[in-house]
C-alpha positions as CSV (number, residue, x, y, z in Angstrom):
1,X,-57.6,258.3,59.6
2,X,-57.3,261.0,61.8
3,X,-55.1,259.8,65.2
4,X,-57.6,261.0,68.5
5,X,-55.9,262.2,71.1
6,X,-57.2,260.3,75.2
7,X,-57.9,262.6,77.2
8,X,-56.5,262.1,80.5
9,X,-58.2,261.7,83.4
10,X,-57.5,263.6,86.4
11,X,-58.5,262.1,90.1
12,X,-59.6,264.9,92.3
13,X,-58.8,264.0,96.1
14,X,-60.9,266.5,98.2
15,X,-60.8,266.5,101.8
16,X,-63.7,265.7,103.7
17,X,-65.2,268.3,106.1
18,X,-65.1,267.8,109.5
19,X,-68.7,266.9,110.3
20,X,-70.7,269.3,112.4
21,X,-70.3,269.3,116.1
22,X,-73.3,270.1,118.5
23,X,-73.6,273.2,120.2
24,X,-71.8,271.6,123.4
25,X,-69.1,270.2,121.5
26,X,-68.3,273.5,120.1
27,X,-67.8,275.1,123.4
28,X,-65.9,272.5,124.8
29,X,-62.7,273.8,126.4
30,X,-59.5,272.1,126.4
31,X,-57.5,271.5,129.5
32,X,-53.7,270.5,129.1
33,X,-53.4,266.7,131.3
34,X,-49.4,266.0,132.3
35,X,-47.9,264.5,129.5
36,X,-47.3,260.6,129.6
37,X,-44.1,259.1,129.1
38,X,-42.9,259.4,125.5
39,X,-43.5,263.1,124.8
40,X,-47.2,262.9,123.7
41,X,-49.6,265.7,124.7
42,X,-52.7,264.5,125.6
43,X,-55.9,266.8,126.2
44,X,-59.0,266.3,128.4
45,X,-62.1,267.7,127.2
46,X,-64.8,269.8,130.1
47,X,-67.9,269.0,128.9
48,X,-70.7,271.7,130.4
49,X,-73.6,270.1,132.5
50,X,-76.6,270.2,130.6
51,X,-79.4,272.5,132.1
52,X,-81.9,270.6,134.2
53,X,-84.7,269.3,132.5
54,X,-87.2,271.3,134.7
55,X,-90.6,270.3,133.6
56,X,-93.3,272.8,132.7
57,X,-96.8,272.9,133.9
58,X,-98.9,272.9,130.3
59,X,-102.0,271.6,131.8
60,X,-104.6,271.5,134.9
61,X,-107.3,269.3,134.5
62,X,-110.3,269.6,137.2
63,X,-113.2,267.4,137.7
64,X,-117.5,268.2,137.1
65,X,-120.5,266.7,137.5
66,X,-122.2,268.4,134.1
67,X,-120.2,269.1,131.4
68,X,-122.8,272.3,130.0
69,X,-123.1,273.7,133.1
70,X,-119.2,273.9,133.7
71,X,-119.4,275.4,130.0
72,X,-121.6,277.9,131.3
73,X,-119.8,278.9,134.6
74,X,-116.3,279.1,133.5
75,X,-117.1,280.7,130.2
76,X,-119.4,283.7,132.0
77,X,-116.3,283.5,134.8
78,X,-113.5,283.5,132.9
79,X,-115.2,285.8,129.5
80,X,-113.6,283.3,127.1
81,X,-115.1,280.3,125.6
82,X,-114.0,276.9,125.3
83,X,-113.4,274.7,123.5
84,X,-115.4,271.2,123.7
85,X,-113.2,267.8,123.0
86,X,-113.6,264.5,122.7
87,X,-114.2,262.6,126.0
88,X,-116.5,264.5,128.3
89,X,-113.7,267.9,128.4
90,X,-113.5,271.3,127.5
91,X,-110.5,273.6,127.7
92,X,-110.3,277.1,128.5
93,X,-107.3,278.9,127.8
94,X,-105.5,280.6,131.1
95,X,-102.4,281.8,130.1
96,X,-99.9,279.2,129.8
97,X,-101.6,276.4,130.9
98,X,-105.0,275.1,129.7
99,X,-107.6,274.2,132.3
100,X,-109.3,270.7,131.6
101,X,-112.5,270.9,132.5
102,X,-113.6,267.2,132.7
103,X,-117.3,265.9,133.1
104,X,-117.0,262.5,135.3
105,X,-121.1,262.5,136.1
106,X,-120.8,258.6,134.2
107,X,-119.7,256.5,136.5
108,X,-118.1,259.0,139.1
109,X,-118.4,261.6,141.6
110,X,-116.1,264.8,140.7
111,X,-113.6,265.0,143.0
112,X,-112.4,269.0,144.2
113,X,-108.8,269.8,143.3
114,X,-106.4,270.9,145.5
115,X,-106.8,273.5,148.1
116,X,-107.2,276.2,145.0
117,X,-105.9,276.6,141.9
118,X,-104.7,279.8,141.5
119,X,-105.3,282.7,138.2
120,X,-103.7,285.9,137.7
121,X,-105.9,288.7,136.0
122,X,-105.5,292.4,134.7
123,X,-108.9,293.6,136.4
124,X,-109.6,292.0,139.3
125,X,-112.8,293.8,140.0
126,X,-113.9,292.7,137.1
127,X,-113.7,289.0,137.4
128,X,-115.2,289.7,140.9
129,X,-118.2,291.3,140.0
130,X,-119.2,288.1,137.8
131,X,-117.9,286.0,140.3
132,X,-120.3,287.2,142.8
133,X,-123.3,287.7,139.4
134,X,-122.5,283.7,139.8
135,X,-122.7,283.2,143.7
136,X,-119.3,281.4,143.6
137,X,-117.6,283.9,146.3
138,X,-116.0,281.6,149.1
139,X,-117.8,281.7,152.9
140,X,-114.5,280.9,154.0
141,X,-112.0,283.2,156.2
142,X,-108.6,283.5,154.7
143,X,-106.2,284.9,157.7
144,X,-109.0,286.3,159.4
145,X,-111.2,288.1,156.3
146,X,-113.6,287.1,154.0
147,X,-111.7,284.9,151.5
148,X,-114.8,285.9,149.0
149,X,-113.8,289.8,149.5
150,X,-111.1,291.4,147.6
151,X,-108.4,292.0,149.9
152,X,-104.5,292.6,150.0
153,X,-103.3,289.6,152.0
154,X,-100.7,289.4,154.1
155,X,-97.6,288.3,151.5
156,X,-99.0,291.4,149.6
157,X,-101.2,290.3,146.6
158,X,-104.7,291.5,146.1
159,X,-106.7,288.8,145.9
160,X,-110.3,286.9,146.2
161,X,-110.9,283.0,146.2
162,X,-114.2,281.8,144.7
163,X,-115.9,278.0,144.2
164,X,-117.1,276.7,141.5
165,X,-120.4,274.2,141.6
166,X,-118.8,271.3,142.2
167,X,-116.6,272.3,145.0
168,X,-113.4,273.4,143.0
169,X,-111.4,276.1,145.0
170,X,-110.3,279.0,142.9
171,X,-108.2,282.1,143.7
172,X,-108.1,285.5,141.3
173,X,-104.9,287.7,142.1
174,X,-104.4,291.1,140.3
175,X,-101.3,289.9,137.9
176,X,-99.4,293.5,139.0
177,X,-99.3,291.7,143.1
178,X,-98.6,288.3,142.6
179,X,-95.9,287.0,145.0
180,X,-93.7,284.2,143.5
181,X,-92.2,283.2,147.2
């Protein structure tokens, strides 16, 4: 009989890694504090304020009184199409934000947003000429000219403010003169 030999085993102590600290963590910085009676050193930590959460406008949702015709007039005005979803809307892309269009003919009367909702646009002249191939040009004076005309107003954008059929105030500015305050 041939004597085997154990093997021995071996126990293999690892360290643990630290865990991963978040971003904030990481660029903590440490501040000495006076030391305490006894010798000990003890540390406080600065944690940075977190940015504010500062929401962002995704969305604008308006309110018509026929949801094909509003198809219609925003899709010739604007030169996009939208895109029809479920419950009596349609969404046109404007940059950034997406304008609801919303059809509230059952049951409602559309109510007009606020005093105008405001789109910046490479060619102006452009989206003025179908504008005006729509009759939506405003009547109204905007600090003493015809809002409906393209004009440079007073805090320097050029500029024209149109309606839509269901009383919706909108404003066109040339995206090269818009003023941010």
């Amino acid at each position: 009989m041939v004597a085997r030999k154990k093997a021995k085993s071996k126990v293999v102590t690892r360290k643990k890694k630290p865990a991963k600290r978040p971003l904030a963590a990481a660029i903590r910085r440490k501040r000495p504090s006076p030391r305490p009676s006894g010798g000990a050193v003890q540390t406080r930590v600065a944690v940075p304020t977190p940015a504010a959460d500062v929401p962002s406008f995704f969305r604008l949702n308006i309110e018509v009184g026929n949801l094909d015709e509003a198809e219609k007039f925003y899709g010739e005005l604007f030169g996009v199409e939208g895109r029809r979803q479920r419950g009596s809307r349609i969404y046109f892309n404007a940059g950034p934000v997406a304008l609801q269009v919303v059809d509230v003919s059952i049951g409602g009367i559309p109510h007009p947003a606020a005093k105008a909702l405001y789109f910046t646009v490479q060619d102006l002249d452009a989206i003025h000429a179908r504008a005006k191939s729509l009759d939506a040009l405003s009547t109204e004076l905007v600090h003493g000219e015809p809002g409906g005309e393209i004009a440079v107003r007073p805090w320097g954008e050029r500029s024209f403010y149109a309606e839509d059929p269901w009383g919706n105030p909108l404003c066109f500015v040339q995206q090269d003169t818009t003023y941010s305050g």
